[in-house]
N, C-alpha and C positions, 0 to 999 in steps of 0.2 A: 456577558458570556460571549465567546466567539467559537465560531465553529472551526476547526483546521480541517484540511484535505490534502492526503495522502495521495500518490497514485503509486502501488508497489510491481514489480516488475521482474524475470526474470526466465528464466530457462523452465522447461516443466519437467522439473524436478523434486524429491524431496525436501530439498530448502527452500524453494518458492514457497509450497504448504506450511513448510515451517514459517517462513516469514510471512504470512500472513496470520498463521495461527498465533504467533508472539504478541501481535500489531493486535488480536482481540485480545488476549489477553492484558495488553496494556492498557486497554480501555477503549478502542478504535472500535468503530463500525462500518460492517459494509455497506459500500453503496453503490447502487448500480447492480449489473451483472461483471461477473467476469469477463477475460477476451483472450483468443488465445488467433496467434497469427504465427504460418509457417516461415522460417528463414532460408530459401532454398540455396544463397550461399552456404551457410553451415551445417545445415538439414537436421537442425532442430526446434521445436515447438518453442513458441516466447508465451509465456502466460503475464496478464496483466490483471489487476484487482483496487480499485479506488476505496479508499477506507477513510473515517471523518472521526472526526471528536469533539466535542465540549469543553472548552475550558475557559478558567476562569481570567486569565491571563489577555492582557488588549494583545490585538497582532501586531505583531512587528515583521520588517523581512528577515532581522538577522536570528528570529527563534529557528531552534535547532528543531524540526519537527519529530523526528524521532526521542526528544528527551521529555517531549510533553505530556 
């Protein structure tokens, strides 16, 4: 088994949630706490979330982490 690690990222939006809420339902789990850092060039919230998985598959660099 190997475990992969995600780190997902994104503006604190709708779609961030969504993209994290897909990544469990794909089988991801969270790990860690969340992290959220202001951008006061753009003045908006960046949300971040590390998520991990199980799989049977040895690591490679060229696996597509999102297809596992």
């Amino acid at each position: 088994m190997t475990t992969l690690y995600r780190f997902l990222s994104g503006d604190e939006t709708s779609a961030f949630c969504h993209k994290v809420s897909n990544s469990l339902a794909e089988g991801w789990t969270l790990y860690g706490s969340p992290t959220q850092t202001f951008d006061a060039e753009s003045g908006e919230v960046r949300c971040g979330q590390a998520v991990i998985k199980e799989v049977a598959a040895e690591y490679s660099p060229d696996m597509k982490l999102g297809e596992q």
